[in-house]
N, C-alpha and C positions, 0 to 999 in steps of 0.2 A: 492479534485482534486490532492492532492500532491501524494497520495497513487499510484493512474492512472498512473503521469506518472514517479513514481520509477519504478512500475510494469513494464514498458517500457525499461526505462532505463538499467533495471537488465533483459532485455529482455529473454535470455535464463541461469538465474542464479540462483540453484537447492541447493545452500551451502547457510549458513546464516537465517536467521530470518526474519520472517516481522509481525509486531503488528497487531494488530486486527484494532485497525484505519485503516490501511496501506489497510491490504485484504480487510473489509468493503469497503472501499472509492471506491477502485477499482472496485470490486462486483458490486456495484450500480449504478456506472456510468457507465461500460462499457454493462451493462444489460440497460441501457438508451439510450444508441448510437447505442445498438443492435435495440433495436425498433423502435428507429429513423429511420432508414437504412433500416428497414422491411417495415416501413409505404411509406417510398418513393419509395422502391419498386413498393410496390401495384398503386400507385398514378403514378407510370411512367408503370404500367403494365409488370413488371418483374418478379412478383414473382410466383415462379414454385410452385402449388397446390401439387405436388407430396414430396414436399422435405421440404418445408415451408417458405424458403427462394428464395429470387433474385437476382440478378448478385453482388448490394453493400453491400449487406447483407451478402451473401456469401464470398465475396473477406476479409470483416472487419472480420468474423467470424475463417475464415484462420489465418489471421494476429494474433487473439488475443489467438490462441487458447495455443500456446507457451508460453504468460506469466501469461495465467488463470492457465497456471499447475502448471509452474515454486511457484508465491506467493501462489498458494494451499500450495505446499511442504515447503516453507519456513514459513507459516503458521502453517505447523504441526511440527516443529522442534522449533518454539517459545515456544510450549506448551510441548517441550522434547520427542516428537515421530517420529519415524523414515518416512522419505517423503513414504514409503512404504504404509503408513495407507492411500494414495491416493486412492488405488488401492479397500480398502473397497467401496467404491461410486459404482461400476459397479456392486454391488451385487443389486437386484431391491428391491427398496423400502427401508427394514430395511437397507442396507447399506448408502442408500442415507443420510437416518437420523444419522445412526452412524458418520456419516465424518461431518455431517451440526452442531451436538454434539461439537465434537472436533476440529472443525473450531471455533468454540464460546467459547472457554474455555480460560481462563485467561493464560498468558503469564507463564512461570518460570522463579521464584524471581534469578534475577543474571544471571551470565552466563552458560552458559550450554554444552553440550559437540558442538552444532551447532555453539557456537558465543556468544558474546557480547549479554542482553539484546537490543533489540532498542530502544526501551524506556528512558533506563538508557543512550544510548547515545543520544536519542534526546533532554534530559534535559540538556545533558554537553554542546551539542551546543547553547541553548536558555541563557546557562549564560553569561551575559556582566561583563566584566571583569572591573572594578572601574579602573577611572585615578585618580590617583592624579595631580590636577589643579596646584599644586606648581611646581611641576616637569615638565608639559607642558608649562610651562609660562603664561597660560589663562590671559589676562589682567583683564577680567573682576573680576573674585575671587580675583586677587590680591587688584584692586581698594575695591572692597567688604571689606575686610579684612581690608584694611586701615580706611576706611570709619568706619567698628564697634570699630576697636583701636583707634581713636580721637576722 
């Protein structure tokens, strides 16, 4: 869910990196709300047989289509290629798979000329930084501490 709504958040943001968590999470959830939105469609009797979609479907489709691109590119600059390799997908078929390839490819170790790994910085933020209980006063460790020296 967190990937969805970076994807958002970085709504139209084409520099920088996004892990494979990040695109994954988003990919599959927003290909879930897409369906969602098709099937109430059809259940509200909106959806146009010519085009495949209905009014909510279409309108989410619009919305989303700026940050499917956006984490494509920053997708392919994780794995050190230029957002350009997007552009392989519109070739039919073997480019589909070429980009699906390169979408799936493991990240570059460190940073690279897009940015910071993400990764490397999602693990600096997951570290909690040790207090020292002496130094905050904690009464409790202090009592503690009394308590094993007697």
């Amino acid at each position: 869910m967190n990937g969805y709504v970076q994807a958002f958040k970085k709504y139209a943001v084409f520099d920088g990196r996004a892990s494979r968590a990040e695109y994954w999470s988003f990919f599959v959830i927003n290909l879930i709300v897409t369906l969602v939105l098709i099937v109430a469609d059809v259940g509200m009797d909106q959806l146009n047989p010519e085009f495949g979609v209905g009014f909510l479907s279409g309108i989410y489709i619009l919305f989303q289509t700026i940050p499917s691109i956006a984490i494509c590119i920053r997708r392919l600059h994780d794995s050190g290629r230029s957002g350009w390799w997007f552009m392989v997908g519109f070739i039919a078929l073997i480019g589909t798979l070429i980009l699906l390839i390169l979408l799936l490819l493991k990240s570059q170790a460190g940073p690279n000329r897009y940015g910071p790994n993400p990764r490397d910085e999602r693990n600096r933020t997951r570290e909690v930084p040790s207090i020292d209980p002496k130094q905050t006063g904690d009464a409790s460790y202090l009592d503690l501490k009394n308590r094993r020296d007697s």
